[in-house]
C-alpha positions as CSV (number, residue, x, y, z in Angstrom):
1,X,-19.6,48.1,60.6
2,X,-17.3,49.6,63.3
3,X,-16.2,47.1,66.1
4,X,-18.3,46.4,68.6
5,X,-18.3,44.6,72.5
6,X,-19.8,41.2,73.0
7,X,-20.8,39.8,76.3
8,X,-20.9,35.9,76.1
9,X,-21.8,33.3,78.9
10,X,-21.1,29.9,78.4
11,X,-17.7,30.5,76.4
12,X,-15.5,27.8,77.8
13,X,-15.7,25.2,75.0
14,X,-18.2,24.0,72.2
15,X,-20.6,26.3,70.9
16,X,-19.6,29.5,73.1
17,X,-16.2,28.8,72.1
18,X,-16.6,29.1,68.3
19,X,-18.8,32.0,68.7
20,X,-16.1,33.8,70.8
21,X,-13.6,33.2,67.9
22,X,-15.8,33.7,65.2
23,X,-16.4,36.9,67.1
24,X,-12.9,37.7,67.5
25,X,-12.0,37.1,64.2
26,X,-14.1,40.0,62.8
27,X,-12.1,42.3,64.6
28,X,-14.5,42.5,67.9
29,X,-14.3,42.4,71.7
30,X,-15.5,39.9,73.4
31,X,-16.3,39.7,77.2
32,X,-16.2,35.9,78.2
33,X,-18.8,35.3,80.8
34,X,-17.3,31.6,82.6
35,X,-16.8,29.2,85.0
36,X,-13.4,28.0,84.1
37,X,-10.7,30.9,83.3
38,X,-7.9,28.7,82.3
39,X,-10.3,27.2,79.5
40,X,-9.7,30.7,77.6
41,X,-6.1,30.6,77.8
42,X,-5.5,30.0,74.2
43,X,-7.7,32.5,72.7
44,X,-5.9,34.9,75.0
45,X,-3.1,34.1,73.2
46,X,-4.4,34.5,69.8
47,X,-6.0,37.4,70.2
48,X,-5.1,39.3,73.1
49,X,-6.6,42.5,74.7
50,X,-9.7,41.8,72.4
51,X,-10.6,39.0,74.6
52,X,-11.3,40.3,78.4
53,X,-12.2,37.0,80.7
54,X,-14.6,37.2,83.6
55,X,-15.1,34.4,86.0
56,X,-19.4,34.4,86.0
57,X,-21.4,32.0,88.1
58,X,-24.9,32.8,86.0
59,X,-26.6,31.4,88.7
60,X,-25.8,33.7,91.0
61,X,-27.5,37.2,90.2
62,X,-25.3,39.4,92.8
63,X,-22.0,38.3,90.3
64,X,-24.3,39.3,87.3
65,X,-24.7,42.6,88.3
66,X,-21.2,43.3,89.1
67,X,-20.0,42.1,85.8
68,X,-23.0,44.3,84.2
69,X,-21.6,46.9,85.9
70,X,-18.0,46.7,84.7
71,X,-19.4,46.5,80.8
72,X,-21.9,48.8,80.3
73,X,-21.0,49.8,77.2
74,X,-21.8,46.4,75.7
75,X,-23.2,46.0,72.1
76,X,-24.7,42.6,71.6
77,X,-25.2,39.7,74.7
78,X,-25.4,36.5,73.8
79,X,-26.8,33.8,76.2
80,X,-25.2,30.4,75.8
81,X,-24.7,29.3,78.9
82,X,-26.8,26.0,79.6
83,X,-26.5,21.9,80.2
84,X,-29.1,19.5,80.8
85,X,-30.4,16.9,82.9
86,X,-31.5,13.7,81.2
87,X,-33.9,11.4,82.8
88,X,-37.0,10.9,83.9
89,X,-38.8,14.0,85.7
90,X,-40.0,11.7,88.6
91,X,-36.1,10.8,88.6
92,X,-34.5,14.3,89.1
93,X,-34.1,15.6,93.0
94,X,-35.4,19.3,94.1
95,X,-31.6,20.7,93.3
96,X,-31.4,19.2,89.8
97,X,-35.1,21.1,89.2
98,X,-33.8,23.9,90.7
99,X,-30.7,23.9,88.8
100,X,-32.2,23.6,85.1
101,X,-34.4,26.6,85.7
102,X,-31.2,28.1,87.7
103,X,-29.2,27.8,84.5
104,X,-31.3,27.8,81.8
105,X,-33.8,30.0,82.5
106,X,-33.5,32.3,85.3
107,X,-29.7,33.2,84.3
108,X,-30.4,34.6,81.2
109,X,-33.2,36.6,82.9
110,X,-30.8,38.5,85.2
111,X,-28.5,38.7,82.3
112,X,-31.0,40.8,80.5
113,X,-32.3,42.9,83.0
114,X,-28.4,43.2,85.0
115,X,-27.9,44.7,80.8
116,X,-31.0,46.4,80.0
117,X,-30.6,49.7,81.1
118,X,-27.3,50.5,79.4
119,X,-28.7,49.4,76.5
120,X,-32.0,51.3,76.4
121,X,-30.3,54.5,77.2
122,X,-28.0,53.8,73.8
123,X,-30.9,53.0,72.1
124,X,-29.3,50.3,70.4
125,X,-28.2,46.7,70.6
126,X,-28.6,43.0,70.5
127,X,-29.9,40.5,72.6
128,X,-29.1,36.7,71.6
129,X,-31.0,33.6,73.8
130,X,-29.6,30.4,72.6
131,X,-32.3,28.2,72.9
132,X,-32.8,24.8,71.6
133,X,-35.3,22.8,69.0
134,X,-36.3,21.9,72.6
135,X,-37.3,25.5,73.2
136,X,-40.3,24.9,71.3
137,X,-41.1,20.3,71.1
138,X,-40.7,18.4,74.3
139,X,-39.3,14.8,74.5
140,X,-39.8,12.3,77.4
141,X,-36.6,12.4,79.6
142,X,-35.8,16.3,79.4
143,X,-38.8,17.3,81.0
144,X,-36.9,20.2,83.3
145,X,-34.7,21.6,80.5
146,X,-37.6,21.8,77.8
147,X,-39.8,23.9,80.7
148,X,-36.2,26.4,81.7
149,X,-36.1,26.5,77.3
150,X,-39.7,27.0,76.9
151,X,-39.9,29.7,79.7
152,X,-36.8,31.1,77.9
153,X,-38.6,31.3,74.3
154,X,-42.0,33.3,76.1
155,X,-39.3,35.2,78.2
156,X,-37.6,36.9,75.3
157,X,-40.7,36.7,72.9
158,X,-42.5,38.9,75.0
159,X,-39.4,41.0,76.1
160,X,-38.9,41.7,72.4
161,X,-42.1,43.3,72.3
162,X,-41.3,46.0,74.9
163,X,-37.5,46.9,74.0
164,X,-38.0,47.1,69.8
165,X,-39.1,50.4,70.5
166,X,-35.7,51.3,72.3
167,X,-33.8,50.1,69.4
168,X,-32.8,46.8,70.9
169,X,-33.3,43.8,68.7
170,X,-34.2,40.4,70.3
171,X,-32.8,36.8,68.5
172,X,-34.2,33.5,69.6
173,X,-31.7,30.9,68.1
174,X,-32.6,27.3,68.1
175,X,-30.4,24.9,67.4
176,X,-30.7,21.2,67.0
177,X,-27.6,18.3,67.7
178,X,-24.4,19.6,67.3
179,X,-20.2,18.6,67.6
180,X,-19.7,19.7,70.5
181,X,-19.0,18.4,74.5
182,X,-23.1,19.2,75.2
183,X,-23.6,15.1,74.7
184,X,-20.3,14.5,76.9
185,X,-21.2,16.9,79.5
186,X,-25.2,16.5,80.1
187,X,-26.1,14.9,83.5
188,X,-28.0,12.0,84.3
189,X,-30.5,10.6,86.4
190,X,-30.2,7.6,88.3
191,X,-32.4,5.5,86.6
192,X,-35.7,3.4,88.0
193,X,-36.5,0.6,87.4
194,X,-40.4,1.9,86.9
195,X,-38.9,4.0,84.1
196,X,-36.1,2.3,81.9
197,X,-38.3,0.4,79.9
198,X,-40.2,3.3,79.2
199,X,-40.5,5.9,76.9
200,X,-37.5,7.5,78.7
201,X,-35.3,4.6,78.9
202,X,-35.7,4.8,74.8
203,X,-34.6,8.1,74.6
204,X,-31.7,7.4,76.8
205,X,-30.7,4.8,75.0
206,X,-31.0,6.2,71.9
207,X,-28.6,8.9,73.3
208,X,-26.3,6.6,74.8
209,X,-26.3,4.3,71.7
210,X,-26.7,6.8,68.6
211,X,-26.2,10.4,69.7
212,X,-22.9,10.8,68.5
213,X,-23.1,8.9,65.3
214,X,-26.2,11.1,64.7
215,X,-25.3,14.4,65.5
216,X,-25.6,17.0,62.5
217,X,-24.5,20.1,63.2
218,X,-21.1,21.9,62.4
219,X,-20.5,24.3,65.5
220,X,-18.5,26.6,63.4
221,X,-21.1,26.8,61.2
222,X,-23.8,27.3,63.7
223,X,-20.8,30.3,65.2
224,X,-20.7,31.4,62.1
225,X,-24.8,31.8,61.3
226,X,-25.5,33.5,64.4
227,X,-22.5,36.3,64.1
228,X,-23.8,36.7,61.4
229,X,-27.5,37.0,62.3
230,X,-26.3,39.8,65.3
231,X,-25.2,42.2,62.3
232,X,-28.2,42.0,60.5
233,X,-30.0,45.3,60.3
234,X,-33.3,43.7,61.0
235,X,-33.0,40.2,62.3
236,X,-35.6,37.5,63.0
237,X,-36.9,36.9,66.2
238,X,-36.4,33.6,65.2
239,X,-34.3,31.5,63.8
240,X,-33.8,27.9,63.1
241,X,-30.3,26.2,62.9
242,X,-29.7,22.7,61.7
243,X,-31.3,19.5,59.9
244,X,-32.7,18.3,62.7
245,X,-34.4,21.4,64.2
246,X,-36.1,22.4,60.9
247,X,-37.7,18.8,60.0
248,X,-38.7,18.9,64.0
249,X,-40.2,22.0,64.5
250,X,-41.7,21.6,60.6
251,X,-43.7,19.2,61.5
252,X,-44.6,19.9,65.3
253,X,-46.2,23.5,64.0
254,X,-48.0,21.5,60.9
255,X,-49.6,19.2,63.6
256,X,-50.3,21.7,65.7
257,X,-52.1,23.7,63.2
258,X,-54.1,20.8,62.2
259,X,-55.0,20.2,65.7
260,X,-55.9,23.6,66.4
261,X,-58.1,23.8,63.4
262,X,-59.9,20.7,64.4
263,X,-61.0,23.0,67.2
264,X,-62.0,26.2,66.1
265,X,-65.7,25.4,66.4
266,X,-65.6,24.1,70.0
267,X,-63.0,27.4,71.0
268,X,-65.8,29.8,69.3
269,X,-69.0,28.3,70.9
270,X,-67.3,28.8,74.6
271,X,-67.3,32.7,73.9
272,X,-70.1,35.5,74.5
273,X,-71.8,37.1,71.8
274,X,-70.0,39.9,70.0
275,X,-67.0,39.2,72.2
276,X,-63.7,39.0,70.3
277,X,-61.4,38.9,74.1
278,X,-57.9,39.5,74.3
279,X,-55.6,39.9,71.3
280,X,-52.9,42.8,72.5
281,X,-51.4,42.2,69.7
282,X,-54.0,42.2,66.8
C-alpha cells in the first residue's frame, strides 16, 4: 500500500509512542497530536520530515479544529490520548469528573467530527479509538474513566454505523495492562477513611502493590497489532489486545449472557401483543 498520513493524539511516550514509530517505520507520515513538543525530539531525529509535531490540548475543541484544518488530507486517526483517575467516585472533585470525560471521552468526539468531513468527501479512511478492557467491565475505584470509556465504545459503535457507507472504517481497540508510564502517570484520589477498607482501597492496593509485577502487555506488540489492524481491508469493529483483556471480557459477556437469558421470560411478558419494538438494526 502506498504511504499514507496518520494523525495521532497522545504520542508523547508509551503506547502513542510505539505506534508513532511503528508507523514511521513503514514508511508513513505521522502528525503527532501532544502536549509536550520536546518529548518528540528523538523521533524527529530518526525520521525526519515524516514526523510533523503539533502542540494539541484535546480538551480544548477550538485547537482541534485548527489542527483539522491544517491536515485535511489525513488517512487514518488514531485516538490515544487518555489517563485516569483512581479512586473512589465519592472521592473525585467536579474538575477531576469533568476532566475524565474532558479527555477521554469528549476529545476524541471533536477529534472525529473536527476530521469527518475531509474524510467523507475522500470516501475513504480510518478511524482508531483506543479504548480500554474498561471500555466494556467496570471496576470499583475507576468509576469516571470506565463511564468517558464506555461512552467512548457507544460513541464510535454507533458512528460506525453511519460513516461505513462513506467508505470510512471504524476500529474499537481494547487493551488490557501494558509496559508503559499509564501506571506511573494515573492520578489519585485522596483517600477516605469511609472508603480505604473498601472495595476501592483493594483495588488500590492491589495497584499500588502488584500492578507492575502484573502487567502483561508488550507495547510494541500492542503498536505493532493495531498498525496492522488500520491496513486491513476489512477490519473489526473490535478488537481485543492482551491476556488480561480476553480472559476479562470472556467471561463478563458469558455472565452476561447467562443473566440475560435468565430473563427472557420476564422481558417478553412486559411487551404488547404482536409487538416486536425497536430493533434498527435487525
Amino acid at each position: 500500500m502506498s504511504a499514507q498520513k496518520y494523525f495521532l493524539t497522545g504520542a508523547s511516550g508509551g503506547l502513542g509512542l510505539e505506534l508513532a514509530r511503528a508507523i514511521l517505520a513503514k514508511s508513513h507520515t505521522v502528525v503527532a497530536a501532544v502536549l509536550r513538543t520536546d518529548a518528540m525530539a528523538e523521533l524527529a531525529r530518526e525520521f525526519g520530515d515524516r514526523l510533523v509535531v503539533e502542540r494539541l490540548d484535546v480538551t480544548d475543541p477550538a485547537q482541534i479544529r485548527d489542527v483539522a484544518a491544517r491536515h485535511a488530507d489525513v488517512d487514518v486517526i488514531i485516538n490515544n490520548a487518555g489517563g485516569a483517575v483512581i479512586g473512589a467516585m465519592e472521592e473525585l472533585s467536579d474538575a477531576e469528573v469533568k476532566q475524565q470525560l474532558d479527555l477521554n471521552l469528549v476529545g476524541p468526539i471533536n477529534v472525529t467530527r473536527a476530521f469527518l468531513p475531509a474524510l467523507r468527501a475522500k470516501k475513504s479512511g480510518r478511524i482508531v479509538y483506543i479504548t480500554s478492557v474498561g471500555g466494556r467491565v467496570g471496576f470499583a475505584s475507576g468509576a469516571m474513566y470506565h463511564a468517558a470509556k464506555f461512552g467512548l465504545e457507544g460513541f464510535a459503535e454507533a458512528t460506525a454505523q453511519e460513516i461505513a457507507e462513506f467508505g470510512i472504517h471504524t476500529l474499537i481497540i481494547e487493551p488490557g495492562s501494558m509496559k508503559t508510564n499509564f501506571q506511573a502517570n494515573i492520578r489519585w484520589t485522596q483517600e477516605t477513611d469511609a472508603y480505604r477498607n473498601s472495595a476501592v482501597g483493594a483495588v488500590r492496593r492491589y495497584i499500588e502493590e502488584h500492578g507492575e509485577a502484573n502487567t502483561a502487555g508488550d507495547p510494541v506488540k500492542i503498536a505493532d497489532a493495531i498498525y496492522e489492524l488500520t491496513q486491513q481491508a476489512e477490519p473489526p469493529l473490535r478488537t481485543a489486545l492482551g491476556v488480561d483483556t480476553f480472559a476479562t471480557l470472556q467471561k463478563a459477556y458469558s455472565d452476561s449472557l447467562k443473566t440475560l437469558e435468565a430473563q427472557k421470560a420476564l422481558a417478553q411478558s412486559v411487551a404488547f401483543e404482536g409487538k416486536t419494538g425497536f430493533m434498527p438494526n435487525a
